[in-house]
Structure formats: structure tokens, C-alpha cells
C-alpha positions in Angstrom: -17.0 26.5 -54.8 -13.5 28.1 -54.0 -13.4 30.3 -57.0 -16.8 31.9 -56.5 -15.6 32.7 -52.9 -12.9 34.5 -53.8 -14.9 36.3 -56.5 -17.2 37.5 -53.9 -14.4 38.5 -51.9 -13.0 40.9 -54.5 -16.3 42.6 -55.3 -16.8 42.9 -51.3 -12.9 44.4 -51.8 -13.4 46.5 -55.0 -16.5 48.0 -53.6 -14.8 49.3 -50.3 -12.3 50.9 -52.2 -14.3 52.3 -54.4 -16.3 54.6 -52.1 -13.2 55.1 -49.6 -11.1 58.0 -50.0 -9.1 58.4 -52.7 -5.0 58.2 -52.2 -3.6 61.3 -51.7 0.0 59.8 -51.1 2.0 58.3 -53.5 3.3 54.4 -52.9 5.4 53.8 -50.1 8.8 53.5 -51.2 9.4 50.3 -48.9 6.1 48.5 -50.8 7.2 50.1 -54.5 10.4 48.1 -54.0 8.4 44.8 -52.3 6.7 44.5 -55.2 9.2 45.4 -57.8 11.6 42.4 -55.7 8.4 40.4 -56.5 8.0 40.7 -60.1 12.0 40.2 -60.6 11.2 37.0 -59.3 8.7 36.0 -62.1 10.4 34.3 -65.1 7.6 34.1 -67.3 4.9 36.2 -67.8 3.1 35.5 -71.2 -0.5 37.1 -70.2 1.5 40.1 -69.0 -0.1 40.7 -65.4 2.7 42.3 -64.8 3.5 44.3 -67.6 2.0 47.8 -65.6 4.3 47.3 -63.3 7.0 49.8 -64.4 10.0 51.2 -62.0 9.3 54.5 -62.9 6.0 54.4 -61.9 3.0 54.9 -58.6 2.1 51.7 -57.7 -0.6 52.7 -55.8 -2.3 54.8 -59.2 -1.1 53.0 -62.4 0.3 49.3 -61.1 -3.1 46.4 -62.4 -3.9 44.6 -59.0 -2.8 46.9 -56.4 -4.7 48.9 -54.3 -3.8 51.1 -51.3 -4.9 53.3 -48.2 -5.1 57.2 -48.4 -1.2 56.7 -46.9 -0.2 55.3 -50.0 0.5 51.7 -48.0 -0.3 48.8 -50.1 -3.2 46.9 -48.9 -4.3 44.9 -51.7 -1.8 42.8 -54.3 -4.2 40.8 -56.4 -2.8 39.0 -59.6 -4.7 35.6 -59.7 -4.6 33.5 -62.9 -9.0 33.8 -63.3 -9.7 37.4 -64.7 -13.1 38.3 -64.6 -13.5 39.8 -68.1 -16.4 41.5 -69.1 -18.7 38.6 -70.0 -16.2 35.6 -69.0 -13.7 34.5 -66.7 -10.2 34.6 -68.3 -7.5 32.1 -67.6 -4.2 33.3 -67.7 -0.5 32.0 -66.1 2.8 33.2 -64.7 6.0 30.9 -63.6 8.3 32.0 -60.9 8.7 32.1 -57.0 7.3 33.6 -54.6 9.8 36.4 -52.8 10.4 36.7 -49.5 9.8 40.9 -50.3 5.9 40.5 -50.0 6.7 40.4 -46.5 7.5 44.0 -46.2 3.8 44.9 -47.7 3.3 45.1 -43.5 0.1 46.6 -44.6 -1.1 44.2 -46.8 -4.7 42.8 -45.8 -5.2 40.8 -49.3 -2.5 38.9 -51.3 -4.4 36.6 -54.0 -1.5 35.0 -56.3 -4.1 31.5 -57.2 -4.5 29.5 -60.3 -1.1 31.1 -61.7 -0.2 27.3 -62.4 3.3 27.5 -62.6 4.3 29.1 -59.6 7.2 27.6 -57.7 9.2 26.9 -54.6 8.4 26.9 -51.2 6.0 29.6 -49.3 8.6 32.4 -47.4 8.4 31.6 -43.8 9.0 35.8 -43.8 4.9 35.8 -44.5 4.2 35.4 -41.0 5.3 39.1 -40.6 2.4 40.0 -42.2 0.1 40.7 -39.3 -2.7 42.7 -41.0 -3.3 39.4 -43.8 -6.9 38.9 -43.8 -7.2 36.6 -46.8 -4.7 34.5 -48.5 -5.2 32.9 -51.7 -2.4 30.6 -53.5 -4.3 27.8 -54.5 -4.0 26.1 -58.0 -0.2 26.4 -58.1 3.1 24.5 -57.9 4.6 25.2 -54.3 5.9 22.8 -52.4 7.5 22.1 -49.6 5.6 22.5 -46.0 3.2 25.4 -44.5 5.9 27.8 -42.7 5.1 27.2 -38.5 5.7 31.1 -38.8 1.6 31.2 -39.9 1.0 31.2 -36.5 1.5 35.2 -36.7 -1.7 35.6 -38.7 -3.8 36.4 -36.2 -6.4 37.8 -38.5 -6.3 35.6 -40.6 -10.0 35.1 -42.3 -9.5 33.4 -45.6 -6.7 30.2 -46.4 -6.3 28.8 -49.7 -3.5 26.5 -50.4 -5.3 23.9 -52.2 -3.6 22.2 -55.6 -0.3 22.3 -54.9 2.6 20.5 -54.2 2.6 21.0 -50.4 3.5 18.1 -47.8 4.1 17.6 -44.5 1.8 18.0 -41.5 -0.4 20.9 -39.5 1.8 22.3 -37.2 -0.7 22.6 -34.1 0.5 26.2 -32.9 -0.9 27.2 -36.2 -4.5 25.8 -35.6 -4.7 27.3 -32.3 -3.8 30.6 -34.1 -6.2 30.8 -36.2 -9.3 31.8 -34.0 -10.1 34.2 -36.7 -9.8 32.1 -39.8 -13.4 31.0 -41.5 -12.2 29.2 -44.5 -9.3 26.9 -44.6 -8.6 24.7 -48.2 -5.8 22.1 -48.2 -7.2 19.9 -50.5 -5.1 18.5 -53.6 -1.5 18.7 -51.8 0.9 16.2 -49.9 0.2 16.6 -46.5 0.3 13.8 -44.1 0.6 12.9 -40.3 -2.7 13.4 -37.8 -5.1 16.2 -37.8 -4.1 18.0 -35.0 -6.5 18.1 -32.1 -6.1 22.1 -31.6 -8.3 22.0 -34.6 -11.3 22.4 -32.1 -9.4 25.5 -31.3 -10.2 27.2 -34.7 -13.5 28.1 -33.4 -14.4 30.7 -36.5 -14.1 28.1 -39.2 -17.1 27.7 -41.3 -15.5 25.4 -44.7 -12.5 22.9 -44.0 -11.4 21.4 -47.0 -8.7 18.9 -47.0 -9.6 16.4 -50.0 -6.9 14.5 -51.7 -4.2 14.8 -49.3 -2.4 11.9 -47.1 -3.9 12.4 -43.9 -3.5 9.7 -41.3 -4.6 8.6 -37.8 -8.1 9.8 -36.9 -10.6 12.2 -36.2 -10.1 14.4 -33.5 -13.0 14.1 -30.8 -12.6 18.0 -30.9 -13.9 18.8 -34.0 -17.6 18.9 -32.5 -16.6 22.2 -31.2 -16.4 24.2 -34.6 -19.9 25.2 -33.9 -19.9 27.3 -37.2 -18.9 24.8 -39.6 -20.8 24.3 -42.7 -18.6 22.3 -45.0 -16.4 19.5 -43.8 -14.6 17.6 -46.8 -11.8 15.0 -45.2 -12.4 12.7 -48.5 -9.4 10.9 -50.5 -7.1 10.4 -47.1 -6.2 7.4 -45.4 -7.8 8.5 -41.8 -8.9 5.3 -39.8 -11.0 5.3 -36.8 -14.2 5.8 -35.8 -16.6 8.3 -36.9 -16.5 10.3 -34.1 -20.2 10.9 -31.8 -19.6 14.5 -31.4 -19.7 15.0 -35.0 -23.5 15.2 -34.3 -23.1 18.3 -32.3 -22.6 20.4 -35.3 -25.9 21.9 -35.5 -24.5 23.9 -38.7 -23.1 21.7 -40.7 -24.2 21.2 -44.6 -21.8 19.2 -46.4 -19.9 16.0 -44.7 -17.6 14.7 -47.1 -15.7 11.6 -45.5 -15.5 9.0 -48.4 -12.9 6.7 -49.8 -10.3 6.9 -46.0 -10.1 3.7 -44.2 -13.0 4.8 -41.6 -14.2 1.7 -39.5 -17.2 1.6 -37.2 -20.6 2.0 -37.0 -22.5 5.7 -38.1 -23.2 7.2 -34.7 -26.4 7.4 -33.6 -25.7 11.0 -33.3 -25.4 12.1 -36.3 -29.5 12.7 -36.2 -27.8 16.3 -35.1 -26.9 17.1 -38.0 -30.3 19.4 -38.6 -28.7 21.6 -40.9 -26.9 18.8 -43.0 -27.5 18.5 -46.9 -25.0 16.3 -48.5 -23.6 13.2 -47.0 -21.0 10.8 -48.2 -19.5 8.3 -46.4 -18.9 5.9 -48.8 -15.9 4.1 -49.9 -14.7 3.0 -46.3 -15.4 0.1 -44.3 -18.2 1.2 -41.9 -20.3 -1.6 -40.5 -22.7 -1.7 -38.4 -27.0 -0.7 -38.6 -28.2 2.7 -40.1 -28.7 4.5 -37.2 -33.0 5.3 -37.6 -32.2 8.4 -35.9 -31.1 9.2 -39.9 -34.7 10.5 -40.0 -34.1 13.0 -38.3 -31.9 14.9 -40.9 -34.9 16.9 -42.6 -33.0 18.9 -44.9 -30.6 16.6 -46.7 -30.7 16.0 -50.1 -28.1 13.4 -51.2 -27.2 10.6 -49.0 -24.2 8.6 -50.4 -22.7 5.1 -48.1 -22.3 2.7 -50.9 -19.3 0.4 -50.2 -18.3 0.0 -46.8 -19.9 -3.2 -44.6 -23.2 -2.0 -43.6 -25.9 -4.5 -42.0 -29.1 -4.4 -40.7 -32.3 -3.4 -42.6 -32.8 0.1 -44.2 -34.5 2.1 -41.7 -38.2 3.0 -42.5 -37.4 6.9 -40.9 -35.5 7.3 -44.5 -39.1 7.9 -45.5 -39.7 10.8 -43.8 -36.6 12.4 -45.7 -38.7 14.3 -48.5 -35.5 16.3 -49.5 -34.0 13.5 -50.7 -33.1 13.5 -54.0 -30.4 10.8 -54.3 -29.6 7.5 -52.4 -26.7 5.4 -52.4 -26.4 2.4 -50.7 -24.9 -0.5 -52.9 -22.1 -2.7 -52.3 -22.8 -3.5 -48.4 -24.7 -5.9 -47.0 -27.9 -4.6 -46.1 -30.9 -6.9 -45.3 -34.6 -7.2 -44.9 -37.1 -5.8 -47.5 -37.1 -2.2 -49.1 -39.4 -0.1 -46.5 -43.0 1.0 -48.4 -42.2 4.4 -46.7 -39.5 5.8 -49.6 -42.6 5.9 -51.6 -43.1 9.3 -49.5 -39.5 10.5 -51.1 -41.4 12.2 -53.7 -38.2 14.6 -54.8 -36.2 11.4 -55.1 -33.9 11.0 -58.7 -31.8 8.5 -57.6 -32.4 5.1 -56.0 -29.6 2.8 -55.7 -29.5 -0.5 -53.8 -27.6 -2.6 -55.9 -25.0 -5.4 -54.5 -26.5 -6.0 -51.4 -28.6 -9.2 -49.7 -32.5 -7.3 -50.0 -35.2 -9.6 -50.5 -38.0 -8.9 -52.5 -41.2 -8.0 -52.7 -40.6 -4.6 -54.1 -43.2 -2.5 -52.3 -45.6 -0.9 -55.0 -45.7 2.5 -53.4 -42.4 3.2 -55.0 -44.7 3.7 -58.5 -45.6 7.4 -56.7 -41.9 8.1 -57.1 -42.4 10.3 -60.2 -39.3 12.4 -60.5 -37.2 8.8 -59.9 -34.1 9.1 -62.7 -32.1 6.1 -61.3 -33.6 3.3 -60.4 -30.8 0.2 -59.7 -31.6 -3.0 -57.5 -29.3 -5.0 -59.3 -26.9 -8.2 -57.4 -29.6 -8.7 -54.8 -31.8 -11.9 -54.4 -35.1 -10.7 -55.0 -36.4 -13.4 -56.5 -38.8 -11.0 -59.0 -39.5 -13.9 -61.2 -41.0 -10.9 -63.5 -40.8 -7.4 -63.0 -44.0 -5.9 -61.5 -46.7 -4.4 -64.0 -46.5 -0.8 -61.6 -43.1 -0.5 -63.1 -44.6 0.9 -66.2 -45.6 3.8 -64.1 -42.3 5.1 -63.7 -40.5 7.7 -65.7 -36.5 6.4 -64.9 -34.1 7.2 -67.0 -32.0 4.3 -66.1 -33.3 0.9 -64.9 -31.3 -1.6 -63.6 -32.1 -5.2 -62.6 -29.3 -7.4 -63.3 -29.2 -10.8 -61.5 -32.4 -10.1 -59.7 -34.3 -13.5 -60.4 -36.2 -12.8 -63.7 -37.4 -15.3 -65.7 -39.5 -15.7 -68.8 -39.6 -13.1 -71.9 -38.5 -9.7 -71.7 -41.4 -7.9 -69.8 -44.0 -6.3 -72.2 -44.5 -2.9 -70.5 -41.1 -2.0 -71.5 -41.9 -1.8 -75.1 -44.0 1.6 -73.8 -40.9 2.5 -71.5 -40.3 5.2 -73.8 -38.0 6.9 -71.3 -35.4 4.6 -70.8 -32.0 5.3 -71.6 -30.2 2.6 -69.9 -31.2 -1.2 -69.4 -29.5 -3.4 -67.3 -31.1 -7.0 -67.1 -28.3 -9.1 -67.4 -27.5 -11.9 -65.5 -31.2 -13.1 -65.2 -33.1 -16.4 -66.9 -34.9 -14.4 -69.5 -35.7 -16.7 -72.8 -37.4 -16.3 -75.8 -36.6 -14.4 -78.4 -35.6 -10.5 -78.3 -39.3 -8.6 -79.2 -40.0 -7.4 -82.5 -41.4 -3.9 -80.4 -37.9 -3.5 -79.2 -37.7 -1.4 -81.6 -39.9 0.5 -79.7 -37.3 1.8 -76.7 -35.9 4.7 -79.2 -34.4 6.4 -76.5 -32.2 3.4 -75.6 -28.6 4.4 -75.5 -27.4 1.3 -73.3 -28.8 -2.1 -73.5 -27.1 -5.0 -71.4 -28.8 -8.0 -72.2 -25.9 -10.3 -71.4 -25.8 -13.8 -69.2 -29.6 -14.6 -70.0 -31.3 -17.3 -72.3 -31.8 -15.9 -75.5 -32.6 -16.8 -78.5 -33.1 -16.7 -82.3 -32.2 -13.7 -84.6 -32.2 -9.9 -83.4 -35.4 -8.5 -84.9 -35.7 -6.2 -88.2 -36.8 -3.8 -85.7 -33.2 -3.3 -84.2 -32.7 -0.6 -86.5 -34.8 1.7 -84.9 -32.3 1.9 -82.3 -31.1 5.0 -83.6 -29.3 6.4 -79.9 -27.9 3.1 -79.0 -23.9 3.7 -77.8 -23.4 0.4 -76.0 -24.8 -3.1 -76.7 -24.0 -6.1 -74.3 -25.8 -9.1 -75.6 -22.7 -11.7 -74.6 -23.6 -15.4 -73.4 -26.7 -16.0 -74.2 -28.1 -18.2 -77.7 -28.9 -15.5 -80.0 -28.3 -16.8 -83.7 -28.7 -15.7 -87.0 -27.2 -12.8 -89.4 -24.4 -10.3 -87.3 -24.6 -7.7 -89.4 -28.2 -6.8 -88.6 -26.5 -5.3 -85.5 -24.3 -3.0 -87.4 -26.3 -1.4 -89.5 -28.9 -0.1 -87.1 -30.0 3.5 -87.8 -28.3 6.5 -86.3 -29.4 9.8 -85.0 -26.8 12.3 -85.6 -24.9 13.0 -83.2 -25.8 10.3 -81.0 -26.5 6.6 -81.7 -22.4 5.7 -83.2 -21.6 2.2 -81.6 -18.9 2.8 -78.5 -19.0 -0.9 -76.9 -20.3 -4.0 -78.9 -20.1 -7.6 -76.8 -21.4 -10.1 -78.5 -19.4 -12.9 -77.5 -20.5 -16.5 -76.2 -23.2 -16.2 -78.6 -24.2 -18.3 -82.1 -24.3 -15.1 -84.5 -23.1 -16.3 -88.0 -21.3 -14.0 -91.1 -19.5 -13.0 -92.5 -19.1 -9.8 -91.1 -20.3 -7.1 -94.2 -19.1 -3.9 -92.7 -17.0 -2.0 -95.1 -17.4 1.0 -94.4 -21.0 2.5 -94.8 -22.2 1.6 -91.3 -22.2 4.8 -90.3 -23.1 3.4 -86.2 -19.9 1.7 -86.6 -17.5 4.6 -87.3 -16.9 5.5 -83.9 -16.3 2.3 -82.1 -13.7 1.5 -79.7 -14.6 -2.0 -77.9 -15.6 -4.5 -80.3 -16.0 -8.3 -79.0 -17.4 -10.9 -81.4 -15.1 -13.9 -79.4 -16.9 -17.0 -79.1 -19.3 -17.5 -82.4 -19.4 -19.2 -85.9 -19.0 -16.5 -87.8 -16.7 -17.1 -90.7 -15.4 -15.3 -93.6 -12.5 -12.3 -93.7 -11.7 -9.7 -91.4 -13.2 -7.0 -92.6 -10.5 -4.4 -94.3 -13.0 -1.8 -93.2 -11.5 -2.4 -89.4 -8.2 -0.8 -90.1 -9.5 2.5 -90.4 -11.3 2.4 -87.1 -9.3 5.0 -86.1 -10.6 4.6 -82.4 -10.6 1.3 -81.5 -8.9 0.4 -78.5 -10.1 -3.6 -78.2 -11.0 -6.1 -80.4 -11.6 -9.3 -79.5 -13.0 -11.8 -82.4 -11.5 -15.5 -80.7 -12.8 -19.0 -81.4 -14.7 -18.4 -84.7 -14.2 -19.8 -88.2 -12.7 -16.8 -89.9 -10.0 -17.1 -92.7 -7.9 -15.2 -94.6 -4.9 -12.7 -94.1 -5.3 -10.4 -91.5 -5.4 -6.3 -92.5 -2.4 -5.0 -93.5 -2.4 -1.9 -90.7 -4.8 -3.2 -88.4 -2.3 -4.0 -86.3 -1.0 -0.8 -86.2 -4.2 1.4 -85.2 -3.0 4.2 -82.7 -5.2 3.3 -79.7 -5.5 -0.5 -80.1 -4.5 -1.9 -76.9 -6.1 -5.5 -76.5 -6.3 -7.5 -79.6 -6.8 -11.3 -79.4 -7.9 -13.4 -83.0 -6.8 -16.3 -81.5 -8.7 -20.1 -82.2 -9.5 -19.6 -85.9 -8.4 -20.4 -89.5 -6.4 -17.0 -90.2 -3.5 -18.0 -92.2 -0.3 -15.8 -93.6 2.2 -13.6 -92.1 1.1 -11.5 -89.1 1.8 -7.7 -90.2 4.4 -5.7 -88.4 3.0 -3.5 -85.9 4.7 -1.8 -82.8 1.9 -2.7 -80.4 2.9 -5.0 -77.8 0.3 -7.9 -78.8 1.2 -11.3 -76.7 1.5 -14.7 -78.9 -1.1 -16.3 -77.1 -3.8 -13.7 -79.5 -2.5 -15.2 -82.0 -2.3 -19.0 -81.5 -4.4 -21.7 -82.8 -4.5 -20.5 -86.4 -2.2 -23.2 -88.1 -1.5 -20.9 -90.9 -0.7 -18.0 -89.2 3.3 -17.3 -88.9 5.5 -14.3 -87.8 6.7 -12.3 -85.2 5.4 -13.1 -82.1 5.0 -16.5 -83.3 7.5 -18.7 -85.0 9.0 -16.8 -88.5 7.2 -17.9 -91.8 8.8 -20.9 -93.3 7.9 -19.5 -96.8 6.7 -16.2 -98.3 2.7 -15.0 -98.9 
């Protein structure tokens, strides 16, 4: 958003002085020395911004990034690390400081020095002698150190940027009550800390404050329901507390409210039905309680409405319906009650639906089957008490369903085996039995199937195979029996459909594992958890040269043998456990810091980290 600002601003820049006058003086010698004091300052300069700038030279005709009045006063010093090249955006770099100098440019109205990367040091308090600065642009940097209470000079002041560096410290409030001027103000990605200042009301121009990421304390000023003009307000990633305050609602303008993961308490004010203008919403990640204020319906033109994770009660309102906008919803982990309303089956833009983690009781109301451009559908962790999942279902075009732990019983519904949009299943943690369909092999699209926590049984189908986009399989603690290896040597389609997660454990899958190296939807895994079965047999040489595997987990089974020379010793393995088997021999060297404990109950097993090997294998 920031960087196609500024782009904006230098076209709106280039064109003025391309139709002004052209400069009939040569560069002032006070400037042609600023900026020469400048560049000495900059100790690297590999994609040679700079490299124009030459001593000998008019800064004002021949110097890249400068641009001055018919006076031959520089107006203009623009060296920013994004180039706009001729069909792309470069990215370039410079290291160095930033020198006092600039502030003798006394004409300068532009100074855009962002996303050098490696620019150092603190910001010259001598800037605020730059009284003509109309937009300043440092962002993407490395300055630290606090924002010099000299700002308060720049009256006209239109454009801030100091987001993504190093800066700390607080607002002084002089500066906000300076800056009646200043429309855009970005402070995200720093240090800063202490209170927003309640001058901030005073800053009656602004239309975008961004301060994101930062270390912001105490809580929101009453007075920010009199920037009458703002659009965006982003005060995510702090630690405010506090209430959300009611004259929030007053700003008629606004489009984006970011105010997730702070420490916000307090219920969403009624008045927030204001916010006429609003778009985006998101709240969540903060420990909000309270209803949902129906007056939500009033907010006609927003499109994404994200409050999962705070302490919400209450039912959902019904006025959500009337919110035809609405493309996404996010409402899990609180502690909503009551039924889903039958009117979000008028949210007919809706992609996303999620309602997962919270105390809803069912039934489902069917008019969410007119819901045709629903993506997301996820009502898992709430007691529902489905029993099956209704027949309407089929209806739906989602993308990803999820329904863990919502009350289903019986075989795996049969509509699903004409679900050929699904991507992602989630129907773990239910009482499904039976076996797992033959026409299974029908969900080709699959790429995530979570299965896990149910009743289970028998083999997995012939039919698996025709799973060729399946990534990630969860079919742990249930009864499924029968040959493992049916699993691994499911079909692929290129690039898709290589394993990345495989948890099978708590299961009664038998071997031994056959995977030496053909299974082409095994060559990219990186979790792989087979704990908790009968399967016997060797470890597989084949997993040494899983070159990605972070975890693998293959407890209380009946293998035997050595283990692999080097499997020990693969790059990314971080959890490893073989521990409750019949493994016997030395354990291989290996640098990876693998506790005894993954080791123990193997009688034969000996070696570092368990007691030395009393003879040699």
C-alpha cells in the first residue's frame, strides 16, 4: 500500500516538473555542497545511485534524483532503494548515515531516501529546519534512535514514512499538534512505545495512520473520533489495553480498522454501526467480551469482518445478514451461543465462513446451501450434535470443509464422494465407523485429509491411489489395519501430490515398511509419524536420503534391525523418537541433539546417548 503511494507521489512530482519551466540557473552552491556532505556520508554504494553525483558537476542538470526550481534551488532529492524500471520495479541498496547537510536543502519539498536497507544512525534533529518538506519518506531502513521533537517545524508536512526501522521511543505530543497538514503518517515495524498521545485528534488532515508492529502502550485516545478524514487506522501488533473507544464510530470515513493481536478489553461499541464507510475490520486477537453489537448491520459496505479470539458471548446477530458485501467472516475461538442465523444465507458474495471453537448449537440452517461462492466453510469444536452432515451440503462448491468434533456419527457421508471441489477435509475428532469408501478415490482434488480421532476401520482402499494432490494425511487414532504401504505409493500429479505430513499413529497398520526409494509421493516429506502400530521389519535405508525431513516419529512398534547409518545425521531432522521397539546395535553418531528417552526400550540398542556398547556390531 505504502509503496504504490509513494509511486504515485513521484509521477504527480515528475509530471509538475516536467511542464514547469526549465532551470535557467545553475545549482545553488549552498545545496551542491549539501548534497555532496551527503553522499560523503554513504559508505557503500553497490547499485551506484550515486555514481552521477560528481563535484565537478550541476546538480540541478546532470545529478540522478534531483530536481530544482528555475532558481537552481533544490527541491526534490529522491534516491529510494525501488526503481521503477521500464517494465519492473528494481531493488537496489546503499549503507551509510544520514547527514545533518540535508538540512541546508531549505528548499527542499521532497526527500525520499526508503528501502535503502542499510541506512544507519539516528534521524538529524537539523531536519526540522526544513520548513518547505512536504513529503518524507525513510521507511524500510536501519535508523534508530527516537523521532527528533524538532519535527514539530514541519508545518507542511503532507507525507510521513518512517516505517521498518529501528526507531524507539515515544510521540512527542508537540509534534502531533504540528502536524495539521500531514495526511499520511506510517510508524509501523519500529520500537516505539509509551501512550498515543491525545494531541493526535489535533492532526485533523490525516487520512492513513499506520503504526503496526511497534510497542505501544496505554490506550486509545477518546480524541481520535475527530480525524474526520481518516480512512485507514492500523494500531495492530501493540500492547494497547483499554476499551474500544465509542467515538471510534464517528468516523464516517473510515475503511480499514486494524486493531488485532493488543490486549483490548471490553465490549465492541454499539457505535461502531458509524462506521458507513468501513471495509475491513479486524479485531481479533484481544480479549473483547461482551455481545455483537446488531447495530453491525449497519456497516453496508464492509467486506471482511475478522474477531476470532477474544471472549465474545451472545448469539450472532441476524443484521449480519443484511451485510451482502461480505466476503469473509471470522469468528472462532470465542464463546458465541445460540444457533447460526438462516439470514447469512442472504451473504451471497460470502468466501469465507468461520465459526469454529465456539458453544453454537446446531441445526445448521439450510439456506446456507444458496451460499454459492462459499470457499471456507469451518464449524469445527462446536456441539452441534450433526449426527450426519446434511444432504444440502452437496450443494456447495467449498474449497475447504471443516467439521472436526461436531457430533458425527456413522460412515463417512456419501455425497462427498461427488464433492469434487474439496481440497481440504477436516472431520476429525467425530464417531465416524466403518471402513474408509472405496469412492474415496473419488475426491481427486483432495490435498488435505484429517481423518484423525474417529472409529475406523479395516484396510485403506485400492482406490487411495487416486489421490494424486494429496500433501497432508492425518488418519491417527482410529482402527485402520492392514498393509502401510498402500499409503505410500499413492499416485502423484506433478508438481503437486508429494507427501508433506503423514500421521498415522495410534493405529493397527502392519509392514514392513517397502519404501525404497520409488515412491515418488514420498520424496518430499518432512513429518512422518507411524508411532503406535504393529508394523515390523527394518527401517527403511531409503529414509536417510529424505533430505527434508524434519520429524520422524515411528515409537511402540515391532521393528528390528540396525538403524541407518546417516539417518541420524539428516540436515533438518529435529524430532526423532524410535523408542519402544526391538532395534538393536550401536546408535550412529550424529550431531543432532536427540534425547535418550527416543531411544529407550530397545534392549539391543547401545551408544551415546544411552549407555556405551559392551561389545562391537
Amino acid at each position: 500500500m505504502e509503496i504504490q503511494t509513494h509511486i504515485n507521489t513521484f509521477s504527480l512530482i515528475f509530471l509538475t516538473l516536467l511542464f514547469s519551466p526549465l532551470t535557467s540557473h545553475a545549482c545553488h552552491p549552498i545545496d551542491h555542497q549539501a548534497l555532496l556532505d551527503f553522499k560523503q556520508k554513504i559508505t557503500s554504494d553497490p547499485s551506484n545511485l550515486l555514481q552521477s553525483w560528481a563535484p565537478q558537476t550541476d546538480c540541478c542538470k546532470s545529478w540522478d534524483g534531483i530536481a530544482c526550481d528555475s532558481a537552481g534551488r533544490v527541491i526534490n532529492v529522491s534516491r529510494s532503494g525501488l526503481v521503477s524500471g521500464d517494465e519492473s520495479i528494481l531493488d537496489t541498496s546503499m549503507s551509510g548515515t544520514l547527514s545533518p547537510s540535508l538540512s541546508n536543502l531549505t528548499f527542499l519539498q521532497l526527500l525520499d531516501l526508503s528501502e535503502l536497507k542499510d541506512l544507519t544512525g539516528g534521524i538529524p534533529p537539523e531536519f526540522g529546519k526544513l520548513s518547505r518538506l512536504t513529503y518524507l519518506f525513510l521507511e524500510a531502513n536501519k535508523l534508530s534512535g527516537s523521532v527528533p521533537v524538532t519535527f514539530r517545524f514541519l508545518f507542511r508536512l503532507k507525507k510521513l514514512y518512517l516505517s521498518d526501522n529501528r526507531l524507539s521511543g515515544g510521540i512527542p505530543p508537540e509534534i502531533s499538534r504540528s502536524f495539521k497538514s500531514l495526511s499520511e503518517l506510517g510508524l509501523s515495524g519500529n520500537q516505539f512505545s509509551g501512550e498515543i498521545p491525545s494531541s493526535i485528534g489535533e492532526m485533523v488532515s490525516i487520512t492513513q495512520l499506520n503504526f503496526h508492529e511497534n510497542n505501544f502502550t496505554g490506550i486509545i485516545p477518546e480524541t481520535i473520533g475527530k480525524l474526520k478524514h481518516l480512512k485507514n487506522l492500523d494500531l495492530s501488533n501493540n500492547q494497547i489495553t483499554g476499551i474500544i473507544p465509542e467515538s471510534l464510530g464517528s468516523l464516517e470515513k473510515l475503511e480499514l480498522l486494524y486493531l488485532n493481536q493488543n490486549q483490548l478489553s471490553g465490549s465492541i461499541p454499539s457505535s461502531i454501526g458509524g462506521l458507513v464507510s468501513i471495509q475491513f475490520i479486524r479485531m481479533s486477537e484481544n480479549q473483547l467480551t461482551g455481545v455483537i453489537p446488531p447495530s453491525i448491520g449497519k456497516l453496508t459496505k464492509i467486506q471482511r469482518l475478522v474477531c476470532d479470539n477474544n471472549k465474545l458471548t451472545g448469539k450472532l446477530p441476524a443484521t449480519i445478514g443484511h451485510l451482502i458485501s461480505l466476503t469473509d467472516i471470522y469468528f472462532s475461538g470465542n464463546r458465541l451461543t445460540g444457533s447460526i442465523p438462516a439470514s447469512f444465507g442472504n451473504l451471497k458474495n460470502l468466501q469465507a465462513l468461520d465459526l469454529s471453537r465456539n458453544m453454537l448449537s446446531g441445526p445448521i440452517p439450510p439456506q446456507l446451501a444458496k451460499l454459492q461462492n462459499l470457499q471456507t466453510l469451518d464449524l469445527s469444536f462446536n456441539p452441534l450434535k450433526l449426527i450426519t452432515l446434511p444432504n444440502w451440503f452437496s450443494k456447495l462448491k467449498v474449497f475447504r470443509l471443516k467439521m472436526a468434533n461436531t457430533g458425527i456419527e456413522g460412515p463417512l457421508p456419501r455425497f462427498l464422494s461427488s464433492a469434487s471441489t474439496i481440497s481440504e477435509l477436516d472431520l476429525s475428532s467425530n464417531s465416524l465407523t466403518d471402513e474408509l469408501p472405496h469412492w474415496i478415490g473419488n475426491m481427486t482434488n483432495l490435498s488435505n485429509l484429517n481423518l484423525s480421532n474417529n472409529r475406523f476401520t479395516n484396510s485403506i482402499p485400492a482406490e487411495f491411489k487416486n489421490l494424486s494432490l494429496l500433501m497432508d494425511l492425518d488418519l491417527h487414532s482410529n482402527n485402520f489395519s492392514g498393509d502401510i504401504n498402500r499409503i505410500f505409493k499413492k499416485n502423484v500429479r506433478d508438481p503437486l501430490g508429494h507427501f508433506n505430513t503423514i500421521d498415522l499413529s495410534y493405529n493397527s497398520f502392519s509392514g514392513p515398511i517397502n519404501v525404497n526409494g520409488d515412491e515418488v509421493a514420498m520424496d518430499e516429506v518432512v513429518s512422518l509419524v507411524l508411532s503406535h502400530n504393529p508394523i515390523g521389519g527394518m527401517i527403511p535405508e531409503w529414509l536417510s536420503k529424505g533430505e527434508g525431513l524434519e520429524r520422524i516419529l515411528i515409537s511402540s512398534n515391532k521393528l528390528i534391525g540396525k538403524i541407518p547409518k546417516e539417518l541420524l545425521n539428516l540436515k533438518k531432522l529435529k524430532d526423532f523418537d524410535v523408542s519402544e521397539n526391538r532395534l538393536m546395535g550401536e546408535i550412529p553418531g550424529h550431531n543432532a541433539s536427540i534425547p535418550a528417552s527416543a531411544f529407550l526400550g530397545n534392549p539391543g540398542l547401545c551408544g551415546t546417548p544411552l549407555p556405551p556398547c559392551k561389545h562391537s556390531f
